[in-house]
Structures are given as structure tokens and as C-alpha cells.
PyMOL Python script that loads the backbone (N, CA, C, O; Angstrom):
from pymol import cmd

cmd.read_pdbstr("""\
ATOM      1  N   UNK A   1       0.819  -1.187   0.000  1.00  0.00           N
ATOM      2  CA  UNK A   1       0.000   0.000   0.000  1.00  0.00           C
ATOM      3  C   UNK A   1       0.872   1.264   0.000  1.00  0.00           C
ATOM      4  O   UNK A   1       0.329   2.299  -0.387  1.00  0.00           O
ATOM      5  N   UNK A   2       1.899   1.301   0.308  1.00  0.00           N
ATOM      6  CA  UNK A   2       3.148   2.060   0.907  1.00  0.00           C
ATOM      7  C   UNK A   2       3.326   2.664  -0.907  1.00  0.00           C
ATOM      8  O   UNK A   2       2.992   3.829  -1.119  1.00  0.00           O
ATOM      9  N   UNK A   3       3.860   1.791  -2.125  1.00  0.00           N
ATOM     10  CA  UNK A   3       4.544   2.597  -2.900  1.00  0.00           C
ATOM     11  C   UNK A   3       2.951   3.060  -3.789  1.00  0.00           C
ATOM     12  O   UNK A   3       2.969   4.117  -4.420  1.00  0.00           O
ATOM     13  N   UNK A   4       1.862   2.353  -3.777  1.00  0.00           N
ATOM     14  CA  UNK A   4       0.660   2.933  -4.482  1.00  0.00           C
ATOM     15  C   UNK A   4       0.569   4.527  -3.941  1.00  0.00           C
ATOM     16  O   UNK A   4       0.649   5.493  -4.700  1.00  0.00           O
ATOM     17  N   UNK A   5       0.419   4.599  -2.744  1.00  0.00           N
ATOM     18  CA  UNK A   5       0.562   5.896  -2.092  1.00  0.00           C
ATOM     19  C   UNK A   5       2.041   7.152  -2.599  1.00  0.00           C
ATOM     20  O   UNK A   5       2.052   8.376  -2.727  1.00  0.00           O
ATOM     21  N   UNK A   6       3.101   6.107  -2.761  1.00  0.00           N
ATOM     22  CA  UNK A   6       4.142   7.095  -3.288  1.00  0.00           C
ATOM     23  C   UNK A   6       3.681   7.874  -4.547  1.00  0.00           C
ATOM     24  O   UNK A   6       3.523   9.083  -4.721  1.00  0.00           O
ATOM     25  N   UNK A   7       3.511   6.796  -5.386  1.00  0.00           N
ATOM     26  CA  UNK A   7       3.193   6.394  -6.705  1.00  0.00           C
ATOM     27  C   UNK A   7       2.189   7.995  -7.003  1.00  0.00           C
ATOM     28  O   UNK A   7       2.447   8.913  -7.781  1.00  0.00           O
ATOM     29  N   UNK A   8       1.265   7.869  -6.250  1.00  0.00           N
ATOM     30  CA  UNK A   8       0.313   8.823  -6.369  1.00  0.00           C
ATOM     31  C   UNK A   8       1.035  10.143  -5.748  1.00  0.00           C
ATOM     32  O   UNK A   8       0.883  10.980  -6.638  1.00  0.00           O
ATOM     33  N   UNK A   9       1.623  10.655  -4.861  1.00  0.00           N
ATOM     34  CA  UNK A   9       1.869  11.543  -4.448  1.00  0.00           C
ATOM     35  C   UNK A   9       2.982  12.746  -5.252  1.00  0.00           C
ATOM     36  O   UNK A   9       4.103  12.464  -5.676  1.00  0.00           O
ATOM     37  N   UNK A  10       2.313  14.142  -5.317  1.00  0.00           N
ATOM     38  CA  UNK A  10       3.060  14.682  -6.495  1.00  0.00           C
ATOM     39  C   UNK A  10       4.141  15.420  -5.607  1.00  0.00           C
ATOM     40  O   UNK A  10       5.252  15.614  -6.100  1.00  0.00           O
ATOM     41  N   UNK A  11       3.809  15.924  -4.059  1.00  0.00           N
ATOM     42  CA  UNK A  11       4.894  16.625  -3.608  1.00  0.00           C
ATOM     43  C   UNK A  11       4.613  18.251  -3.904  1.00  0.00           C
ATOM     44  O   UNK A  11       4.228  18.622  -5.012  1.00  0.00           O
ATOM     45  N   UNK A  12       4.843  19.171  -2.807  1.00  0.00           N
ATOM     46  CA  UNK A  12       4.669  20.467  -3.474  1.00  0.00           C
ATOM     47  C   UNK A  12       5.900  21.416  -3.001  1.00  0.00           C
ATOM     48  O   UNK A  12       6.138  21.881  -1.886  1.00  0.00           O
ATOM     49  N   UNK A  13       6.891  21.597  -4.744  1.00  0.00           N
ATOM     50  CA  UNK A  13       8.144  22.068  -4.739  1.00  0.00           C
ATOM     51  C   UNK A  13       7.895  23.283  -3.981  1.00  0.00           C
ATOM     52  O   UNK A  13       8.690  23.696  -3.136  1.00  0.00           O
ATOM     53  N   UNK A  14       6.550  23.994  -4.340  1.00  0.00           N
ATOM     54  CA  UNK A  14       6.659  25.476  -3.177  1.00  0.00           C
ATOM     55  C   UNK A  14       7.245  25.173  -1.886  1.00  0.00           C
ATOM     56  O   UNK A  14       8.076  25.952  -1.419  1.00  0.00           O
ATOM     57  N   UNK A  15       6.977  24.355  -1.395  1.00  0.00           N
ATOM     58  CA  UNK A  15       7.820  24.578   0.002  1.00  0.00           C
ATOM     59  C   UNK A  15       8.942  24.400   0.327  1.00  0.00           C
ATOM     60  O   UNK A  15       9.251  24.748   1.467  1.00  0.00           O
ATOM     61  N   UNK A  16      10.080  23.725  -0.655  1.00  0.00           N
ATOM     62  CA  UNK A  16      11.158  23.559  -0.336  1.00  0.00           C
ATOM     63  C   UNK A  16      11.892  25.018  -0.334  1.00  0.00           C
ATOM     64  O   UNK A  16      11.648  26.012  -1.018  1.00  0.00           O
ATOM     65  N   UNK A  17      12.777  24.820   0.575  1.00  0.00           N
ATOM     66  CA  UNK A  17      13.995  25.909   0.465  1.00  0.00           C
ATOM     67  C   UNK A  17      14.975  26.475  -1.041  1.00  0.00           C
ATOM     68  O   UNK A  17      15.505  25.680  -1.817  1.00  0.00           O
ATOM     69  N   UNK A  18      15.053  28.429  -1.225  1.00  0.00           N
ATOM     70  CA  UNK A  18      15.754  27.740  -2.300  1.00  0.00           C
ATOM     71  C   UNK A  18      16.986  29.171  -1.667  1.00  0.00           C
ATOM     72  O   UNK A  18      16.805  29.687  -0.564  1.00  0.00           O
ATOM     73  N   UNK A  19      17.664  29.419  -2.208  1.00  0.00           N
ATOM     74  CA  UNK A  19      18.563  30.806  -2.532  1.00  0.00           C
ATOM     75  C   UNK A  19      19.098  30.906  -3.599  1.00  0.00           C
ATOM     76  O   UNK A  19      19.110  29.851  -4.233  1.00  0.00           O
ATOM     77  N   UNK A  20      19.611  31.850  -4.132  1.00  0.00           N
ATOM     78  CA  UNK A  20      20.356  32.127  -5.336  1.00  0.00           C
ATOM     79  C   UNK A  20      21.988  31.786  -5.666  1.00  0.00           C
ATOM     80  O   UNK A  20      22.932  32.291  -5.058  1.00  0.00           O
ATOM     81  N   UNK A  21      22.070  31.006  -6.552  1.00  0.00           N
ATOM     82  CA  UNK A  21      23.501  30.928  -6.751  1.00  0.00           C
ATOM     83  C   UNK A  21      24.437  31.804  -6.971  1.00  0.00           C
ATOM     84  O   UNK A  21      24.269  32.637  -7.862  1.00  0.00           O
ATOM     85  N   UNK A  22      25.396  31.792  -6.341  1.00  0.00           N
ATOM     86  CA  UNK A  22      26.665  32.869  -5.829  1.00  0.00           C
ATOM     87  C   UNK A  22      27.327  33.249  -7.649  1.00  0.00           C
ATOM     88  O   UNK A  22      27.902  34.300  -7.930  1.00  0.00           O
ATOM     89  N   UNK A  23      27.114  32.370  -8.426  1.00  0.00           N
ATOM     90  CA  UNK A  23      27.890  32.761 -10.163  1.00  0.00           C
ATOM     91  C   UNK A  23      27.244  33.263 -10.574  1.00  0.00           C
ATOM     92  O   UNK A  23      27.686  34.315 -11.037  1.00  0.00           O
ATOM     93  N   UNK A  24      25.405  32.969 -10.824  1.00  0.00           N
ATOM     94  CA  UNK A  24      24.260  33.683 -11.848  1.00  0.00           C
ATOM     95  C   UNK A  24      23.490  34.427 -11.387  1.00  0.00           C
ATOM     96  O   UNK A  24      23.057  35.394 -12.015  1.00  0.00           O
ATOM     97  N   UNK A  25      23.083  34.077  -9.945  1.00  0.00           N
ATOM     98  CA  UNK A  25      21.966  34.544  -9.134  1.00  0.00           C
ATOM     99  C   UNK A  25      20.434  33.977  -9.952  1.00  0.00           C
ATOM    100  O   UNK A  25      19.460  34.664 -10.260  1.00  0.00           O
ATOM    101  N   UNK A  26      20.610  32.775 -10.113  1.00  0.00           N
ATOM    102  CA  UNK A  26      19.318  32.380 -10.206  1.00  0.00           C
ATOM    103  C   UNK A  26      19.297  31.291  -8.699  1.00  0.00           C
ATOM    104  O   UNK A  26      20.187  30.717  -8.071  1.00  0.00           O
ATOM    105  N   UNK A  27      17.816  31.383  -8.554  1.00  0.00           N
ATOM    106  CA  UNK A  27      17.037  30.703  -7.360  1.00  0.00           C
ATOM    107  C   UNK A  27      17.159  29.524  -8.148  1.00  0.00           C
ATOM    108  O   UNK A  27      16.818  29.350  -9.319  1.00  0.00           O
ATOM    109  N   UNK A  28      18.121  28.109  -6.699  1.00  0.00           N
ATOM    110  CA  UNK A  28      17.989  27.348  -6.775  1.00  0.00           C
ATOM    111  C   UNK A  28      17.570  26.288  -5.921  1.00  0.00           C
ATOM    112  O   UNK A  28      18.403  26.205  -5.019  1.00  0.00           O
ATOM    113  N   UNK A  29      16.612  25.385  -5.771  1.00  0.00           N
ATOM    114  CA  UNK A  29      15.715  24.773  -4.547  1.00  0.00           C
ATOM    115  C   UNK A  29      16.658  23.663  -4.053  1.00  0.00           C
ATOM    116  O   UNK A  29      17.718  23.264  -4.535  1.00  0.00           O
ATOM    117  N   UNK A  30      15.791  23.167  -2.656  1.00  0.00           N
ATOM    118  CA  UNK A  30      16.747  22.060  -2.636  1.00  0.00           C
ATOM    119  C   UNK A  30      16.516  21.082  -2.896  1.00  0.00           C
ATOM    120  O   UNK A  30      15.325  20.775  -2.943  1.00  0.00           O
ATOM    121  N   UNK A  31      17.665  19.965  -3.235  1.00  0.00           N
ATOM    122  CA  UNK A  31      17.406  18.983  -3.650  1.00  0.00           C
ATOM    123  C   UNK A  31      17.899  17.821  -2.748  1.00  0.00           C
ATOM    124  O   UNK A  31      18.698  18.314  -1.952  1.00  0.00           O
ATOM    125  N   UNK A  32      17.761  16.444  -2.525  1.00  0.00           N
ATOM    126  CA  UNK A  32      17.757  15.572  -1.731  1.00  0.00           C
ATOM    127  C   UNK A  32      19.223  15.134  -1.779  1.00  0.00           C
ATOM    128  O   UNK A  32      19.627  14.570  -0.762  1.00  0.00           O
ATOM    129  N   UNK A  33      20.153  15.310  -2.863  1.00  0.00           N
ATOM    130  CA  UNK A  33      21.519  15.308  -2.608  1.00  0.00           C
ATOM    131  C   UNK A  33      22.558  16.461  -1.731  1.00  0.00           C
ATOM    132  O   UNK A  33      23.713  16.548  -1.315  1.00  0.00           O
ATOM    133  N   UNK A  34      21.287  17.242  -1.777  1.00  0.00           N
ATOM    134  CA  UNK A  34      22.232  18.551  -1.145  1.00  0.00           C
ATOM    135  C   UNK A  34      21.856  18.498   0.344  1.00  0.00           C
ATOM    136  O   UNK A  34      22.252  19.476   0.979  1.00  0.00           O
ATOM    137  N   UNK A  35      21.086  17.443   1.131  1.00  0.00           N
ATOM    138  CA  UNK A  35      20.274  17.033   2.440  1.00  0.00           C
ATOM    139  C   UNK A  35      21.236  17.532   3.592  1.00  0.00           C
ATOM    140  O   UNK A  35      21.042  18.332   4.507  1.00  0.00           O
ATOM    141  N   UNK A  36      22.455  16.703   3.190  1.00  0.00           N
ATOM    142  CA  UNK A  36      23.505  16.870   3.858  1.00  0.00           C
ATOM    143  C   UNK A  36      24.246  17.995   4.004  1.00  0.00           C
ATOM    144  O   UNK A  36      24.788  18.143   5.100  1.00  0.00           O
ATOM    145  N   UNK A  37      24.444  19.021   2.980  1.00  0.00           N
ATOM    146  CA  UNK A  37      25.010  20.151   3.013  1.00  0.00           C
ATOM    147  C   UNK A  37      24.961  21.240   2.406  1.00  0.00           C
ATOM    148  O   UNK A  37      25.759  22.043   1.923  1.00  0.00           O
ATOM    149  N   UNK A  38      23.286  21.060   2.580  1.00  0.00           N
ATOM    150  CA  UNK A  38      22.658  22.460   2.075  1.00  0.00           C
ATOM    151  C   UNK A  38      23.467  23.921   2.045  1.00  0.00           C
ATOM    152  O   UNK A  38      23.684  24.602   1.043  1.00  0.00           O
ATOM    153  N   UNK A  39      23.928  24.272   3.697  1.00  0.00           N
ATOM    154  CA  UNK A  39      24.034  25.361   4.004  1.00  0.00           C
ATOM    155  C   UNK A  39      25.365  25.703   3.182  1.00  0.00           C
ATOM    156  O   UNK A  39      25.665  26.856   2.870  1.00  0.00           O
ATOM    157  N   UNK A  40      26.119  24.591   2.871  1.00  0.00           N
ATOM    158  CA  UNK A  40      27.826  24.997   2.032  1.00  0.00           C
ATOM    159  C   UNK A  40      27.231  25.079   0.419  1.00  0.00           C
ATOM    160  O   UNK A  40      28.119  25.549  -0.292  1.00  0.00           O
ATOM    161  N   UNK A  41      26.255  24.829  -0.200  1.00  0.00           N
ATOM    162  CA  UNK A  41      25.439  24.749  -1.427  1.00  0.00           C
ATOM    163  C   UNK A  41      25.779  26.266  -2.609  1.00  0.00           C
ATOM    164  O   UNK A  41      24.768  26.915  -2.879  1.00  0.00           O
ATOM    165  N   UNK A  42      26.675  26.596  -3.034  1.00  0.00           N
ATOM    166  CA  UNK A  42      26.671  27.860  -3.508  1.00  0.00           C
ATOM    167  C   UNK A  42      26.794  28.028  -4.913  1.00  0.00           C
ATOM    168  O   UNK A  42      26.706  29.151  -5.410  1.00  0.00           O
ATOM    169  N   UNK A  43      27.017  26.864  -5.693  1.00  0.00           N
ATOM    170  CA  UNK A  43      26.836  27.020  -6.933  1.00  0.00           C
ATOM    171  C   UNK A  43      25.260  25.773  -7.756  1.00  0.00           C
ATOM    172  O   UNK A  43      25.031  24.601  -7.456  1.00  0.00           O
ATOM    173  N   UNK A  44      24.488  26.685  -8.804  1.00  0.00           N
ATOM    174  CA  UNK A  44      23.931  26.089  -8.963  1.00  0.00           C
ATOM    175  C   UNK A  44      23.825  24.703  -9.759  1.00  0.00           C
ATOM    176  O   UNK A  44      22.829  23.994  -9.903  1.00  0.00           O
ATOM    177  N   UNK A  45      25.320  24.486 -10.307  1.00  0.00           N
ATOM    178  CA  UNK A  45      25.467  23.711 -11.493  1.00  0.00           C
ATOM    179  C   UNK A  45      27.056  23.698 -11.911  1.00  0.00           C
ATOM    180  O   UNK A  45      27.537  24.830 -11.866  1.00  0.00           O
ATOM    181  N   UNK A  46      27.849  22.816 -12.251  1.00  0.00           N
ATOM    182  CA  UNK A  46      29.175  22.629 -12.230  1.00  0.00           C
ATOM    183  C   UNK A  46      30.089  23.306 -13.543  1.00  0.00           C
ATOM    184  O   UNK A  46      31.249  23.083 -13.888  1.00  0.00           O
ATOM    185  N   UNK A  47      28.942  24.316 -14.170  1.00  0.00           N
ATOM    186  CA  UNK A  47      29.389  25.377 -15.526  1.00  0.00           C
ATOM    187  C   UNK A  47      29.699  26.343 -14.282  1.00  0.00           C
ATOM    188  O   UNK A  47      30.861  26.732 -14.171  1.00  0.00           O
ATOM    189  N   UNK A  48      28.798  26.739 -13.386  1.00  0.00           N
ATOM    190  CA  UNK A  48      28.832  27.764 -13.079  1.00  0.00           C
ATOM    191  C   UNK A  48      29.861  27.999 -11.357  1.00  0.00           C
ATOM    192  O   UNK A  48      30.130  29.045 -10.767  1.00  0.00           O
ATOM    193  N   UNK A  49      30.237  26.411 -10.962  1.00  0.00           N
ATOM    194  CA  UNK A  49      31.285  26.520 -10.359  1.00  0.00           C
ATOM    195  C   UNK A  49      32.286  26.360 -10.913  1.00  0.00           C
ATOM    196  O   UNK A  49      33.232  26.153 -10.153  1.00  0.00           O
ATOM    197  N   UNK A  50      32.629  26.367 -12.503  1.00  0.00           N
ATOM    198  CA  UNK A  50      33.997  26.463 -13.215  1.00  0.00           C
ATOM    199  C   UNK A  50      34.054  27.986 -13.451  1.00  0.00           C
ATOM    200  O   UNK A  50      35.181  28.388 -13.740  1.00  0.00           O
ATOM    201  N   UNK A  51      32.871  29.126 -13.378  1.00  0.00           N
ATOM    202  CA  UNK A  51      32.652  30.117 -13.750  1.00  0.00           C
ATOM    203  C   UNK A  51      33.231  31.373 -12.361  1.00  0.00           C
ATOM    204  O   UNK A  51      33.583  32.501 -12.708  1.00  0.00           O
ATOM    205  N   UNK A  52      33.244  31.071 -11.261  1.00  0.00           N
ATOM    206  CA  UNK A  52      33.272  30.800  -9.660  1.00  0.00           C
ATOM    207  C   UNK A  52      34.096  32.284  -9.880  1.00  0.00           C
ATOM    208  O   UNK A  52      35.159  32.171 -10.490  1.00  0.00           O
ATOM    209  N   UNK A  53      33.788  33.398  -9.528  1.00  0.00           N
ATOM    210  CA  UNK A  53      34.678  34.529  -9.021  1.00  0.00           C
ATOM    211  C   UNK A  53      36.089  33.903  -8.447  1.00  0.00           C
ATOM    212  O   UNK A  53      36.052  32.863  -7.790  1.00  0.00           O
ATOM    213  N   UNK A  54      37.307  34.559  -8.712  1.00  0.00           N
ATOM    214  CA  UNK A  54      38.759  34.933  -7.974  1.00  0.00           C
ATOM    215  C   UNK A  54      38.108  35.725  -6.509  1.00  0.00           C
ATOM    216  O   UNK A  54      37.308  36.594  -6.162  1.00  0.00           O
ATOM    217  N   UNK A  55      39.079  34.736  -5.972  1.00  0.00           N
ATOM    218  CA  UNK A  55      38.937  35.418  -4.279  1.00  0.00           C
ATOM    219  C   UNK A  55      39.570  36.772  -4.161  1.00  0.00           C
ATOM    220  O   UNK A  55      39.559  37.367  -3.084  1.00  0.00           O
TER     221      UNK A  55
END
""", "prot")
cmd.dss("prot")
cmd.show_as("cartoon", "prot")
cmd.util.cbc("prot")
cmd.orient("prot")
């Protein structure tokens, strides 16, 4: 009964957390790989951490 119930369930992205990425500044939500380390999360995509400002 457990995955019929998954199966059906759509989830509502409005509520997840998002902020803007530190290279583009587009809003990016979270995602279940980032569970662990949301708060260090600063690029949205690995173009745009090759893109990454000089310190």
C-alpha cells in the first residue's frame, strides 16, 4: 500500500527551500543530494562553479 501511495503523491516544490547561486543569481531549490550540506550549497550547477569569481 506504501509505494501505491508514493506512486500517487506529487509533492509540493513550493515549500522547499531555495537561494540564489553565488555565479548567476538564479534561485535554486533544494534537492535531496544537497540534504547533507545544504548550508555549504553555492553554486547552482558545475558550468557555473567552473565560472566561480577569484577570491
Amino acid at each position: 500500500m506504501a509505494a501505491s501511495r508514493e506512486a500517487g503523491w506529487k509533492g509540493n516544490k513550493a515549500t522547499l527551500p531555495s537561494k540564489p547561486c553565488v555565479a548567476c543569481g538564479r534561485p535554486m531549490s533544494w534537492r535531496r543530494a544537497w540534504a547533507k550540506n545544504w548550508a555549504d550549497v553555492k553554486y547552482c550547477s558545475d558550468a557555473c562553479r567552473r565560472r566561480k569569481a577569484a577570491p
